[in-house]
Backbone of each chain as ProteinMPNN parsed JSONL, in Angstrom:
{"seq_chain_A": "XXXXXXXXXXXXXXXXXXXXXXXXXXXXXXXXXXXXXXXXXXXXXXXXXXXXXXXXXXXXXXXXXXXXXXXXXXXXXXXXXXXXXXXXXXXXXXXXXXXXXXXXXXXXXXXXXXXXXXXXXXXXXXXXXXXXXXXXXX", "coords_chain_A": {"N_chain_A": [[5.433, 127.24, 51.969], [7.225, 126.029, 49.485], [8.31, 127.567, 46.439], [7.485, 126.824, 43.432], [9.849, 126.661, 40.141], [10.944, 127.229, 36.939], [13.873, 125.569, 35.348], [16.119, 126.39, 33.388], [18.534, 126.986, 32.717], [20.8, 125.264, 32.589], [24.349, 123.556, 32.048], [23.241, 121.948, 29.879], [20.797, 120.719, 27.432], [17.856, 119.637, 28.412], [16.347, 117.495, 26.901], [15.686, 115.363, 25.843], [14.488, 112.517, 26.165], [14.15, 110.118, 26.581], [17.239, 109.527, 27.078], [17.133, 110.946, 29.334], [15.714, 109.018, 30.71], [17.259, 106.577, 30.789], [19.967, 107.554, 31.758], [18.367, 107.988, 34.749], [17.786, 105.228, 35.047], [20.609, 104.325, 35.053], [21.14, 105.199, 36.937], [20.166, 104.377, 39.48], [18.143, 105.706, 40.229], [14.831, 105.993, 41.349], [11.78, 106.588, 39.488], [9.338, 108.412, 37.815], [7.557, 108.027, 35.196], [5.324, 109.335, 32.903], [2.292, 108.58, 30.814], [2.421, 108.17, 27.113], [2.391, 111.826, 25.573], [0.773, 112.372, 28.285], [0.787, 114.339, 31.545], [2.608, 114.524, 34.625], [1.359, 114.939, 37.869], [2.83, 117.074, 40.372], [4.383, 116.954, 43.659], [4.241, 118.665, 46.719], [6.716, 119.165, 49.991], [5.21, 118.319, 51.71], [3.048, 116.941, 51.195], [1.174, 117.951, 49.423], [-0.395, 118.686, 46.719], [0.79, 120.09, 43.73], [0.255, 122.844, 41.357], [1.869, 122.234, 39.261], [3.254, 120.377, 36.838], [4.677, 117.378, 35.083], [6.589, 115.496, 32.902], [8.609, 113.45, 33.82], [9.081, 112.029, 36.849], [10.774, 112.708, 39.464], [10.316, 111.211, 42.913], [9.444, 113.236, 45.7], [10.6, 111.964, 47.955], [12.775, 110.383, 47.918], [14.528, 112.035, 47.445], [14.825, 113.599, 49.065], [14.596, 114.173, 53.008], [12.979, 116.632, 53.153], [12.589, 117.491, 50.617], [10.735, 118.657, 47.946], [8.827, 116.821, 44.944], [10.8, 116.91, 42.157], [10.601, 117.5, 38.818], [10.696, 116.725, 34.897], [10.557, 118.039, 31.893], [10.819, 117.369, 28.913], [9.724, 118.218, 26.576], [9.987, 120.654, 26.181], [12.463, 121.269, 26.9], [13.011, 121.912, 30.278], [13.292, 122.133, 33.525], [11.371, 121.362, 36.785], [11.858, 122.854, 39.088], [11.387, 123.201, 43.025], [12.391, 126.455, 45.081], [13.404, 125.863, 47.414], [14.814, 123.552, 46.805], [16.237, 124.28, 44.869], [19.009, 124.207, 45.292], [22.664, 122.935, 45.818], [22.755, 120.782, 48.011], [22.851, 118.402, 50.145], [20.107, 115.786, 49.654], [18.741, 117.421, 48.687], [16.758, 118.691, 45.593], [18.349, 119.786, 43.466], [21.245, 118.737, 43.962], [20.845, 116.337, 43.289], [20.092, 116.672, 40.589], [22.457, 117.47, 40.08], [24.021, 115.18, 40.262], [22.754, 113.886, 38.175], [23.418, 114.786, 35.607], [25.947, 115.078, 34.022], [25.62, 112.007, 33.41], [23.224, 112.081, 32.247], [23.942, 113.366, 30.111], [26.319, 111.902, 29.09], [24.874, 109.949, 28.037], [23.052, 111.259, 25.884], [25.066, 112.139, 24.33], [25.37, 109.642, 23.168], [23.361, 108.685, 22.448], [22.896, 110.296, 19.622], [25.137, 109.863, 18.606], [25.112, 107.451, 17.824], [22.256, 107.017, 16.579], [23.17, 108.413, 13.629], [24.594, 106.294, 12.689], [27.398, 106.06, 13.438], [30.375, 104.71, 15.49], [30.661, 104.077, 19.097], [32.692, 105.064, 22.068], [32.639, 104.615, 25.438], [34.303, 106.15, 28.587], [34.266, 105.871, 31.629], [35.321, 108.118, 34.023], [38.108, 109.063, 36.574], [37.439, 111.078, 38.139], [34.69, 111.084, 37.936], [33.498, 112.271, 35.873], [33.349, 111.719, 31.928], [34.226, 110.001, 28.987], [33.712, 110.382, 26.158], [34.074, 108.569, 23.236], [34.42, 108.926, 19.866], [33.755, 107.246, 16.542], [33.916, 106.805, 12.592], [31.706, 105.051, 10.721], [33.213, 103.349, 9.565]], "CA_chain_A": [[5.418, 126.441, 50.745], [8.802, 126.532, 48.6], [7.369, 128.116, 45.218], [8.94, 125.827, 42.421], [10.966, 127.4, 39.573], [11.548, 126.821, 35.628], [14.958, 125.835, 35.445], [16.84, 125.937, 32.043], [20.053, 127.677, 33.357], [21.678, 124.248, 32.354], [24.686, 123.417, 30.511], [23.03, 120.416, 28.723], [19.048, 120.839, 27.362], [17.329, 118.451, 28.916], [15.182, 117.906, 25.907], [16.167, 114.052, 25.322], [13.405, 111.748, 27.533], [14.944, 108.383, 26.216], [18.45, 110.051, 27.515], [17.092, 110.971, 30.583], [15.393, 107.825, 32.065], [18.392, 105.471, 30.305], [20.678, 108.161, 33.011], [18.119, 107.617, 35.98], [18.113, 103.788, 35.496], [22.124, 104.387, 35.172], [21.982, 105.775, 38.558], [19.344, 103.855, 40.001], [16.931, 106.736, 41.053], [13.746, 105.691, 40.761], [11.707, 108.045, 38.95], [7.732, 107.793, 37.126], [7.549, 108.624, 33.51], [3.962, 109.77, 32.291], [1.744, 107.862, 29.079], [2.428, 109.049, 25.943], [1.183, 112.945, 25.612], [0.448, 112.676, 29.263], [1.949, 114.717, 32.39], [2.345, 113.94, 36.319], [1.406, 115.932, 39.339], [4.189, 117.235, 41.157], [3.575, 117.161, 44.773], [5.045, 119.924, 47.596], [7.152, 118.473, 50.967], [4.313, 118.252, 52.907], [2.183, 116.14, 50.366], [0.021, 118.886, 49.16], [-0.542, 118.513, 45.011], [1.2, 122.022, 43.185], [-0.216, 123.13, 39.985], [2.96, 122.189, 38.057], [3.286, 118.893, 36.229], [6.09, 116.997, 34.54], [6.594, 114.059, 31.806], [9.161, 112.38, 34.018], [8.796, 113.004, 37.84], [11.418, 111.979, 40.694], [9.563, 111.818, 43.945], [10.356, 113.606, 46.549], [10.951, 110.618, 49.129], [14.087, 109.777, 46.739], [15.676, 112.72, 47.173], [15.045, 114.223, 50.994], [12.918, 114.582, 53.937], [12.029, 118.37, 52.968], [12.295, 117.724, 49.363], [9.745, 118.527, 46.934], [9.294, 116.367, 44.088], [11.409, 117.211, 40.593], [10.209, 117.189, 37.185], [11.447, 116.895, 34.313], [9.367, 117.843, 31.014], [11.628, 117.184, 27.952], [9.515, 118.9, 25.36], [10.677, 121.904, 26.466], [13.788, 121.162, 28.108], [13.035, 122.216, 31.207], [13.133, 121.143, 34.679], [10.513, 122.108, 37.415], [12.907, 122.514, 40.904], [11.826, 124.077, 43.929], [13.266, 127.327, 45.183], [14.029, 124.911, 48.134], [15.695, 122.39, 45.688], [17.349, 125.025, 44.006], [20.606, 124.379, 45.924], [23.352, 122.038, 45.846], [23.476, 120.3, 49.327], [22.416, 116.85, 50.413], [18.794, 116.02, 50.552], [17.784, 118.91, 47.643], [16.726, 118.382, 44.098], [19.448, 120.085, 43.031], [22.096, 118.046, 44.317], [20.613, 115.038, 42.608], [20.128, 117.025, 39.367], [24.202, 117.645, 39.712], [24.861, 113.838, 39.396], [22.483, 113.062, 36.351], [23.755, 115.889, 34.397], [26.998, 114.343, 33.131], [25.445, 111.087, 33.015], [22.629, 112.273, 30.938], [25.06, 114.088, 28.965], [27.109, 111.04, 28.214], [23.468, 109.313, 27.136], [22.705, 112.363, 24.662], [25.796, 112.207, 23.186], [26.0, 108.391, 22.583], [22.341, 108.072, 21.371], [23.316, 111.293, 18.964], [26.199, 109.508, 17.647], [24.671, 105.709, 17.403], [21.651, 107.597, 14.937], [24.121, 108.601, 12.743], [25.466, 105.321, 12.784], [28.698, 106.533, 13.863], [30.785, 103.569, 16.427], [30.974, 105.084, 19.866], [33.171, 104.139, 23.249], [32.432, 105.598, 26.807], [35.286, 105.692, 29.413], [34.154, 106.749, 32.738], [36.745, 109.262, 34.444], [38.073, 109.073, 38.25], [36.555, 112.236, 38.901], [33.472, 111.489, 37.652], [33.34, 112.042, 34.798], [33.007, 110.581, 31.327], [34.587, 110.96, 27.885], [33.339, 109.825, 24.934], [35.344, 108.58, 21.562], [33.479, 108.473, 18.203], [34.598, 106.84, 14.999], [32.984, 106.577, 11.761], [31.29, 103.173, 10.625], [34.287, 102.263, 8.546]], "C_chain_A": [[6.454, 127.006, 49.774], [7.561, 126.741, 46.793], [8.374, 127.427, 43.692], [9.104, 126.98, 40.859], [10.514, 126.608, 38.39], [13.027, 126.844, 35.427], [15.153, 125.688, 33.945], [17.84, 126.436, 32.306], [20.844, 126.429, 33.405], [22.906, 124.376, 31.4], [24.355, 122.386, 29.572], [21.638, 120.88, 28.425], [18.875, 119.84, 27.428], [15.874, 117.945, 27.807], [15.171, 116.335, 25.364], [15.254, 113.13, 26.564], [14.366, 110.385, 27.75], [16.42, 108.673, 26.938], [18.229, 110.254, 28.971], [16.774, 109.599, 31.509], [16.303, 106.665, 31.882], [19.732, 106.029, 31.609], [20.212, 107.437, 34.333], [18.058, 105.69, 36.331], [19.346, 103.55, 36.012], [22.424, 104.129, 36.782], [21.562, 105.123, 39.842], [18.319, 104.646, 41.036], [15.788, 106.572, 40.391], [12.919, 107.098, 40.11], [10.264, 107.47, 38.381], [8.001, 108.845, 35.763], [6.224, 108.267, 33.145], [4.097, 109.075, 30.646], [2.211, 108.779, 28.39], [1.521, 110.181, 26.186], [0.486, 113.2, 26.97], [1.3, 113.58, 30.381], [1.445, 114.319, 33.775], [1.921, 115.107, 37.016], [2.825, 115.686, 40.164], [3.357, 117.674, 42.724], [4.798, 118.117, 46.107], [5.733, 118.808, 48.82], [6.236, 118.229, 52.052], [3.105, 117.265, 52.553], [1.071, 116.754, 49.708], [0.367, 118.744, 47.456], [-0.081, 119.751, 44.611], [0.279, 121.556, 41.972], [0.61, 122.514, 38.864], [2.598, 120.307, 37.617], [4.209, 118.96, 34.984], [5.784, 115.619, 33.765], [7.283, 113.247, 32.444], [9.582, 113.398, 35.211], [9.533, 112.086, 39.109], [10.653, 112.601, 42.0], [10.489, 112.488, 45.203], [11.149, 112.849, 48.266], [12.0, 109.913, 49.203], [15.031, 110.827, 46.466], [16.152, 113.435, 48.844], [13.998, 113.994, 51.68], [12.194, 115.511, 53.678], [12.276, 118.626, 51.598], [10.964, 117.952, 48.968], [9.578, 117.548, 45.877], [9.625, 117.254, 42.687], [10.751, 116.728, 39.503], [11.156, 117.862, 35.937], [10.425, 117.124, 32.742], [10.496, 118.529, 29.714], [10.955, 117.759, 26.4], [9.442, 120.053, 25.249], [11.608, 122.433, 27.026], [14.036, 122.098, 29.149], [13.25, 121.859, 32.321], [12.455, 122.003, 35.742], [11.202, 122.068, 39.069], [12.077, 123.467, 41.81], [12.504, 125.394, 44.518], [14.225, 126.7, 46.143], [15.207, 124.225, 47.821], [16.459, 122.72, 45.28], [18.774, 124.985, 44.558], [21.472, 123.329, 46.099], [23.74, 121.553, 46.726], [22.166, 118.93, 49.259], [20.994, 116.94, 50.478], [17.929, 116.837, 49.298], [17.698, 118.511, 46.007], [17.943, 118.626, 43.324], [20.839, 119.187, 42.636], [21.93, 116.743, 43.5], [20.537, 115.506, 41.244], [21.57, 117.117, 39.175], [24.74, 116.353, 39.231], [23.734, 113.452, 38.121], [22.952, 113.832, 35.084], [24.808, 115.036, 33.294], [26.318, 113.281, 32.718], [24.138, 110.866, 31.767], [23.027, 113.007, 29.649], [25.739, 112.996, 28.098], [25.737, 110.49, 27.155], [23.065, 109.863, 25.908], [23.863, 112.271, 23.628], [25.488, 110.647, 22.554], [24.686, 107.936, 21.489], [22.068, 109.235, 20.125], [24.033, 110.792, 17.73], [25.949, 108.206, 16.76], [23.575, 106.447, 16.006], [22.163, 107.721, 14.09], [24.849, 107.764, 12.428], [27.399, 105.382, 12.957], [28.915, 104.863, 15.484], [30.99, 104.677, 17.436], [31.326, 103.99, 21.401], [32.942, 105.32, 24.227], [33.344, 105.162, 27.806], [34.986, 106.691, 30.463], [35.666, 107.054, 33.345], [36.742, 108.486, 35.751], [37.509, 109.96, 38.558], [35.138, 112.091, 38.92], [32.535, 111.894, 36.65], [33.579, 111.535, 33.266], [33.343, 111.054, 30.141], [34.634, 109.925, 27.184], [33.504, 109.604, 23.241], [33.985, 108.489, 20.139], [34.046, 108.623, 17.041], [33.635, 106.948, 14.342], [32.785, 105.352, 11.702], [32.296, 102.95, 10.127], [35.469, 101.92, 9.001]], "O_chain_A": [[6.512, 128.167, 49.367], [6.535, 126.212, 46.364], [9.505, 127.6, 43.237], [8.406, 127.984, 40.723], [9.867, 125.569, 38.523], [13.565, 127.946, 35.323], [14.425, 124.935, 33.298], [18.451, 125.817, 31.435], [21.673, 126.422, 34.315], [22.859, 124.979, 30.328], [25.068, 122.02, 28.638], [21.205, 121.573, 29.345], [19.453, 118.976, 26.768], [14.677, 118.091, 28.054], [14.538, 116.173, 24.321], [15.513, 113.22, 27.764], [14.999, 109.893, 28.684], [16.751, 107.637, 27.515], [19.029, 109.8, 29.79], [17.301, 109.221, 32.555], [16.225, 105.753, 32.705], [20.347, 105.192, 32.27], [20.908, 106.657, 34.984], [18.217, 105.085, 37.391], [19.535, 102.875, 37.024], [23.197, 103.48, 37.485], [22.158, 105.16, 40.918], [17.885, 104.349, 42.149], [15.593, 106.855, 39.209], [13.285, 108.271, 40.197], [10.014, 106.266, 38.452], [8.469, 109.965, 35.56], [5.898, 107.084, 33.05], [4.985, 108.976, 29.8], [2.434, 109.937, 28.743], [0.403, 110.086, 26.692], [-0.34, 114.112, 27.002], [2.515, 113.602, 30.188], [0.319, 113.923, 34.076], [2.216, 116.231, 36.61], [3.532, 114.72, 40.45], [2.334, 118.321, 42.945], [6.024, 118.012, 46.127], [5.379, 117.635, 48.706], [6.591, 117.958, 53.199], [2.322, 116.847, 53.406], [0.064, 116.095, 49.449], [1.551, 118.712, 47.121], [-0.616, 120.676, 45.221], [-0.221, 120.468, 41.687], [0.159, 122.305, 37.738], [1.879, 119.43, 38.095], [4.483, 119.878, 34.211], [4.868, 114.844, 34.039], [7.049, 112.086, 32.11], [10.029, 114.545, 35.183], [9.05, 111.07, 39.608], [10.397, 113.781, 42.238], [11.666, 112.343, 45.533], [11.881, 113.224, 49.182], [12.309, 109.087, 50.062], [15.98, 110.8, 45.683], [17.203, 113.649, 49.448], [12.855, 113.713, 51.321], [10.974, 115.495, 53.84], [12.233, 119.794, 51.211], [10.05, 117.459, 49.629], [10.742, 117.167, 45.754], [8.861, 118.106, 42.232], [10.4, 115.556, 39.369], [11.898, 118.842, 35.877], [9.549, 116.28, 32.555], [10.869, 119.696, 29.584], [11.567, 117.723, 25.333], [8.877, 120.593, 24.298], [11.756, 123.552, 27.516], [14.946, 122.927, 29.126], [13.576, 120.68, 32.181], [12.747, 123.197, 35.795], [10.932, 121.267, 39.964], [12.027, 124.623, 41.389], [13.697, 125.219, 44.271], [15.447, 126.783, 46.022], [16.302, 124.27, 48.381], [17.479, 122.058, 45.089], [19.607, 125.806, 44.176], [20.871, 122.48, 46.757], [24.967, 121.539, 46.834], [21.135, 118.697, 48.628], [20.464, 117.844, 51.123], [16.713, 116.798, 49.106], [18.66, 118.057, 45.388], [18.479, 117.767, 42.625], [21.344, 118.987, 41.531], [22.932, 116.159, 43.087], [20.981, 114.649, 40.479], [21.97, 116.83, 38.047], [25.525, 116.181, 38.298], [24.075, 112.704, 37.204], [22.856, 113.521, 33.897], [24.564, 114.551, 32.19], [26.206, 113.301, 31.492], [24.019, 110.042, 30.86], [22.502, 113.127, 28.541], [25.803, 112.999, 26.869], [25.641, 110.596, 25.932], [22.755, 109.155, 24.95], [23.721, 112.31, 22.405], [25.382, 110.591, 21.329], [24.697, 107.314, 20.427], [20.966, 109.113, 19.59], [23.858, 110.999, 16.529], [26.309, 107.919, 15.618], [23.901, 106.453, 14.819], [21.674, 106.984, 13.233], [25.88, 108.11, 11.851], [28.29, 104.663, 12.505], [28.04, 104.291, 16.135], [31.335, 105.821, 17.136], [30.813, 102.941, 21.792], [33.009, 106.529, 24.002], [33.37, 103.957, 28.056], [35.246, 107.894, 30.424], [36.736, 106.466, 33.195], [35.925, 107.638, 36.108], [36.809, 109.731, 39.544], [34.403, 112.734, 39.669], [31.307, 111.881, 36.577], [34.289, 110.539, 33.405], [33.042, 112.212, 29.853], [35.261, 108.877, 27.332], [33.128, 110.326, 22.318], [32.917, 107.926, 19.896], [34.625, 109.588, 16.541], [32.529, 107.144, 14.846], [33.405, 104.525, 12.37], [32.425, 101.734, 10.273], [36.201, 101.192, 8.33]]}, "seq_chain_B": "XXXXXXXXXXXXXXXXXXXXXXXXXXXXXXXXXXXXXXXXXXXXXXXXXXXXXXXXXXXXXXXXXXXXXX", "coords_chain_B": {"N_chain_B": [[28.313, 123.489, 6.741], [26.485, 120.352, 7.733], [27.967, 117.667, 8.232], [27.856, 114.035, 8.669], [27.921, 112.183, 11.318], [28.465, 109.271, 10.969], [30.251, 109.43, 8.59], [33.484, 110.194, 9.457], [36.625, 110.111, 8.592], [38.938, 107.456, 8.14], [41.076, 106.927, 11.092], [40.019, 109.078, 12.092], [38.889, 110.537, 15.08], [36.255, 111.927, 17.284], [36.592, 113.698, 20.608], [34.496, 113.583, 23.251], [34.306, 115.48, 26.007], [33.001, 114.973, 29.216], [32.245, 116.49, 31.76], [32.164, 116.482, 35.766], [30.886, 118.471, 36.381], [28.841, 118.888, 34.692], [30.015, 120.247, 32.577], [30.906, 120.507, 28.72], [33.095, 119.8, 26.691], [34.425, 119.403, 23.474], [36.612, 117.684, 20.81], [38.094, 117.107, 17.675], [39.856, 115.275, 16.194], [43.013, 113.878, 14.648], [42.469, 114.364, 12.099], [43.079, 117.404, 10.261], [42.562, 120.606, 8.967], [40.297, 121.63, 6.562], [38.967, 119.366, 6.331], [37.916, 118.662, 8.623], [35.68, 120.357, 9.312], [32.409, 120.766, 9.598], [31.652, 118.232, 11.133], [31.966, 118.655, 14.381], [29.588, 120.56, 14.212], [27.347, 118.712, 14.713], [27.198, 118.251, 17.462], [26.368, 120.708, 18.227], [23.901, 121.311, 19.377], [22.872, 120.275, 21.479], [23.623, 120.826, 23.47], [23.675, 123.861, 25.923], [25.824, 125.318, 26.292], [28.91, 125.045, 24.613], [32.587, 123.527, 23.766], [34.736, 124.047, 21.399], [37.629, 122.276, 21.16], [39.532, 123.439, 22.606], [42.609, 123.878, 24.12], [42.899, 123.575, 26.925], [40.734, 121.777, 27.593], [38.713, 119.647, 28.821], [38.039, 116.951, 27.797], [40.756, 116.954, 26.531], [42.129, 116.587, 28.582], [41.24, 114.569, 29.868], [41.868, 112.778, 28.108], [44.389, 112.473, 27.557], [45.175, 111.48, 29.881], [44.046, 108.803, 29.91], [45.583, 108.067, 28.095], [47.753, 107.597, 29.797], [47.482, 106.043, 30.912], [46.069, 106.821, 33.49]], "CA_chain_B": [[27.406, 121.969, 6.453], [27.293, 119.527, 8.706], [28.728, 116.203, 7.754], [27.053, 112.843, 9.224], [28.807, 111.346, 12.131], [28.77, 107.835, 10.031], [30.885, 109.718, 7.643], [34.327, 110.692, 9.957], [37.46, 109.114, 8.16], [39.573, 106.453, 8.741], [42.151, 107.511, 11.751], [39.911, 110.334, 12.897], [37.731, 111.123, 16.392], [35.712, 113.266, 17.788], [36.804, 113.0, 21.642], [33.777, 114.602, 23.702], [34.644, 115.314, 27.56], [31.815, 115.607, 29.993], [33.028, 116.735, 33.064], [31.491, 115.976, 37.166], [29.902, 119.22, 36.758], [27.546, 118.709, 33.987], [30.146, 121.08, 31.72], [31.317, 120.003, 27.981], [34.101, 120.713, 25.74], [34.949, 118.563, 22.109], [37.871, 117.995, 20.36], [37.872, 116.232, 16.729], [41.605, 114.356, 16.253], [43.001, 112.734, 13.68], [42.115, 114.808, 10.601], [42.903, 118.591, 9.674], [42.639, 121.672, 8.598], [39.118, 122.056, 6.258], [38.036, 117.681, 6.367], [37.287, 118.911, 9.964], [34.529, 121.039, 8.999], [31.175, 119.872, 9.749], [31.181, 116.899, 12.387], [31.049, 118.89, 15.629], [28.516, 120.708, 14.598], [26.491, 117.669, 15.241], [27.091, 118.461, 18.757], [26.422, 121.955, 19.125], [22.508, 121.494, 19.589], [22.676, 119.282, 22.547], [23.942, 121.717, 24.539], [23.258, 124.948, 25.955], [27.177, 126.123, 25.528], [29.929, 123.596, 24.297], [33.353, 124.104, 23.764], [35.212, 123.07, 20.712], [39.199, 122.779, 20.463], [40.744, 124.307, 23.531], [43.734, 122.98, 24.352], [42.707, 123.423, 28.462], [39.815, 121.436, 27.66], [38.543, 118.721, 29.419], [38.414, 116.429, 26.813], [42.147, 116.538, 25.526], [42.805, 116.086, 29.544], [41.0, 112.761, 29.893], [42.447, 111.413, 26.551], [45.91, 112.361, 28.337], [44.969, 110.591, 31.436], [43.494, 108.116, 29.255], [46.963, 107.358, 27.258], [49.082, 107.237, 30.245], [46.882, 104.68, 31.729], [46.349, 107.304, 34.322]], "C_chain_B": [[27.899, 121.235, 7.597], [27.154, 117.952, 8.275], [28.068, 114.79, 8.998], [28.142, 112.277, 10.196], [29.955, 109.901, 11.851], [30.357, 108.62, 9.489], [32.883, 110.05, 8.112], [35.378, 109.553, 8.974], [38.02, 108.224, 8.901], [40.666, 107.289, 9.905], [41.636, 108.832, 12.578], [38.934, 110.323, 13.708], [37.377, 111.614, 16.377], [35.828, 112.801, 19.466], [35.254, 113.827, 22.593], [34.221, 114.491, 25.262], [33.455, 116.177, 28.177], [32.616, 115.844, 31.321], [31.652, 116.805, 34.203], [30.46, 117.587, 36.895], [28.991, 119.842, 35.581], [28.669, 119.594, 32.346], [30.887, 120.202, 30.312], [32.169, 120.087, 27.275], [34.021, 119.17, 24.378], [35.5, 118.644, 21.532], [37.587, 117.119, 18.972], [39.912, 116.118, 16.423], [41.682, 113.571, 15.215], [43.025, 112.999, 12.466], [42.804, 115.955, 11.269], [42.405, 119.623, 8.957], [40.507, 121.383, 8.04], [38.157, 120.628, 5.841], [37.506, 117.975, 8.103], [35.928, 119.176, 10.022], [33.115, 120.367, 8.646], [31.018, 118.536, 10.484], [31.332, 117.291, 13.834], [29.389, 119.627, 15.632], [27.426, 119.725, 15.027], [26.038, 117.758, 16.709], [26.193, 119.408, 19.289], [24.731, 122.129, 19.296], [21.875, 121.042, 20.939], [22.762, 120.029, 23.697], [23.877, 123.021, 24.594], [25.101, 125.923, 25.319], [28.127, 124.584, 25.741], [31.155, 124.358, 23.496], [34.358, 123.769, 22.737], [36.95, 123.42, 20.981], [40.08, 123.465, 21.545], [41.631, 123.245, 24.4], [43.826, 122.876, 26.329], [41.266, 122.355, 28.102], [39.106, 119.926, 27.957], [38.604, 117.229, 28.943], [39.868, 115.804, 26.448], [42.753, 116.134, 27.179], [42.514, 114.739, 30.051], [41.778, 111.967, 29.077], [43.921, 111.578, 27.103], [46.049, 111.275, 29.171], [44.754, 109.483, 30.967], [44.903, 107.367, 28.478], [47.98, 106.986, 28.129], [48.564, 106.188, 30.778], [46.448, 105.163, 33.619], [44.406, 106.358, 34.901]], "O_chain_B": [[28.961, 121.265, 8.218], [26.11, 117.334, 8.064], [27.98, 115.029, 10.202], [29.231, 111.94, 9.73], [31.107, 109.563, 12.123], [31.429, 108.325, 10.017], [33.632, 110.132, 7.139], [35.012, 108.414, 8.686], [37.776, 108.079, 10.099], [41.079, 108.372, 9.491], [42.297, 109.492, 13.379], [37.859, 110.078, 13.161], [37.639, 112.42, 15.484], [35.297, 111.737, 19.785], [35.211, 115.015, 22.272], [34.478, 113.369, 25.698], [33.045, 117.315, 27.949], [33.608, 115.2, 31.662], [30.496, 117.057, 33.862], [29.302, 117.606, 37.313], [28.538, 120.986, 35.545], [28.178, 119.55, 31.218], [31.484, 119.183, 30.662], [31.923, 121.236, 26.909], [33.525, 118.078, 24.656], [35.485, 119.794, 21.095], [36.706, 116.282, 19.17], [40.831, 116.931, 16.528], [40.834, 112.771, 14.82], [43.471, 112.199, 11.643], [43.153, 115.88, 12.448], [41.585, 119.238, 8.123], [39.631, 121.065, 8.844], [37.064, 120.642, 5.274], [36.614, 117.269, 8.573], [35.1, 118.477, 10.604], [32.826, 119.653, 7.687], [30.034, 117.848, 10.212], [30.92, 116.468, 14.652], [28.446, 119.487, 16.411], [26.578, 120.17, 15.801], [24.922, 117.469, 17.142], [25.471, 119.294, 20.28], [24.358, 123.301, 19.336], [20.762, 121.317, 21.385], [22.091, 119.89, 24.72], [23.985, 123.617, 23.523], [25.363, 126.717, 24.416], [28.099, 123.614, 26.498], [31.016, 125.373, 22.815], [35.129, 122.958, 23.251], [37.427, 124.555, 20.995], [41.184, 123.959, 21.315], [41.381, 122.233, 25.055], [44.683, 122.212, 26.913], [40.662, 122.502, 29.164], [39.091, 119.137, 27.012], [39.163, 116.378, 29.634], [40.131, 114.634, 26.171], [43.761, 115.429, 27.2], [43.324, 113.954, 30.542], [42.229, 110.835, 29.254], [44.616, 110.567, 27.002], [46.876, 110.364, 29.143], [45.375, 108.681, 31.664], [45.046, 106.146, 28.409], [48.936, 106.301, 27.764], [49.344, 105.312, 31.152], [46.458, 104.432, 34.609], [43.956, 106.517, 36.035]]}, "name": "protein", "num_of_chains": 2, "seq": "XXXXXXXXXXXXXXXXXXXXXXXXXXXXXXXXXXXXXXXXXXXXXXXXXXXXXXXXXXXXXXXXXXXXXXXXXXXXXXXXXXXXXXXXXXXXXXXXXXXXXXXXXXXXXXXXXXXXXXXXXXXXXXXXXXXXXXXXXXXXXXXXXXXXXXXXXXXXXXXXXXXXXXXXXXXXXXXXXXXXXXXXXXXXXXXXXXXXXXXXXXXXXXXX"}
């Protein structure tokens, strides 16, 4: 049984919910987001229930065969990975946490800048990534 | 202090560049010297480390790529 992890060793804090599931729609990874004040069960690769639990919880059926499922619990910008998961190859939480990063990055900034009523343009890259202009209202 | 996003003048940006591997840098364009002061900080909460102003920085290389029509 892979023993899951507290990740925050990010460069973004994942501390933005509305940012995150506006990303996973982006990307089209399905994903379950817990009631208000509520959290999910996170469940192991074998279907066994862990102790841990998450506000917004990609299963693990959506990411590999020997995944675990990922959580994500934004009022402490954390993320609950696997030691398994912990690695950047096909199939692993990880790997799927590598592409929402930027894209929940662009999300954080834009709904950052829109509060502030600031005008804001997003121009995805060729590489992949994504760079984001911001004017004032006037 | 940090100055309201709304508030940036006429003629001036803030460019932000996210890059494929989650990392950030931000550049503000357009203005100078001490009207600068106070509209990245806006940024610097979002992220664990963020990079303002370096002229390698991912950011000022999109808006390159970005002007040549690259």
């Amino acid at each position: 049984m892979s023993k899951y992890l507290i990740q925050r060793a990010l460069p973004i804090k994942m501390d933005d919910e509305l940012a995150l599931c506006i990303a996973l729609k982006k990307l089209g990874i399905p994903f379950e987001r817990a009631e208000a004040g509520q959290t999910l069960s996170l469940y192991g690769w074998q279907g066994k229930k862990r102790a841990e639990r998450a506000r917004v919880v990609i299963r693990r059926k959506d990411i590999g065969a020997s995944a675990n499922d990922l959580g994500f619990n934004p009022q402490t910008g954390s993320v609950v990975i696997s030691e398994y998961d912990n690695e950047d190859r096909p199939g692993r939480g990880m790997h799927v946490l590598k592409k929402i990063l930027p894209v929940y990055a662009t999300a954080r900034v834009v709904r950052t800048a829109r509060a502030q009523g600031a005008r804001v343009t997003v121009k995805p890259q060729q590489d992949g990534g994504y760079q984001v202009i911001i004017v004032g209202a006037t | 202090m940090k100055k309201s996003l709304k508030s940036l003048p006429p003629g001036a940006r803030i460019v932000v560049g996210i890059a494929p591997d989650g990392s950030i840098n931000s550049r503000i364009l357009g203005i100078k010297g001490s009207a600068c002061t106070g509209f990245l900080e806006n940024l610097e909460g979002l992220f664990e480390t963020i990079e303002h102003g370096h002229t390698d920085a991912y950011a000022v290389k999109a808006e390159v790529a970005t002007s040549v029509g690259a």
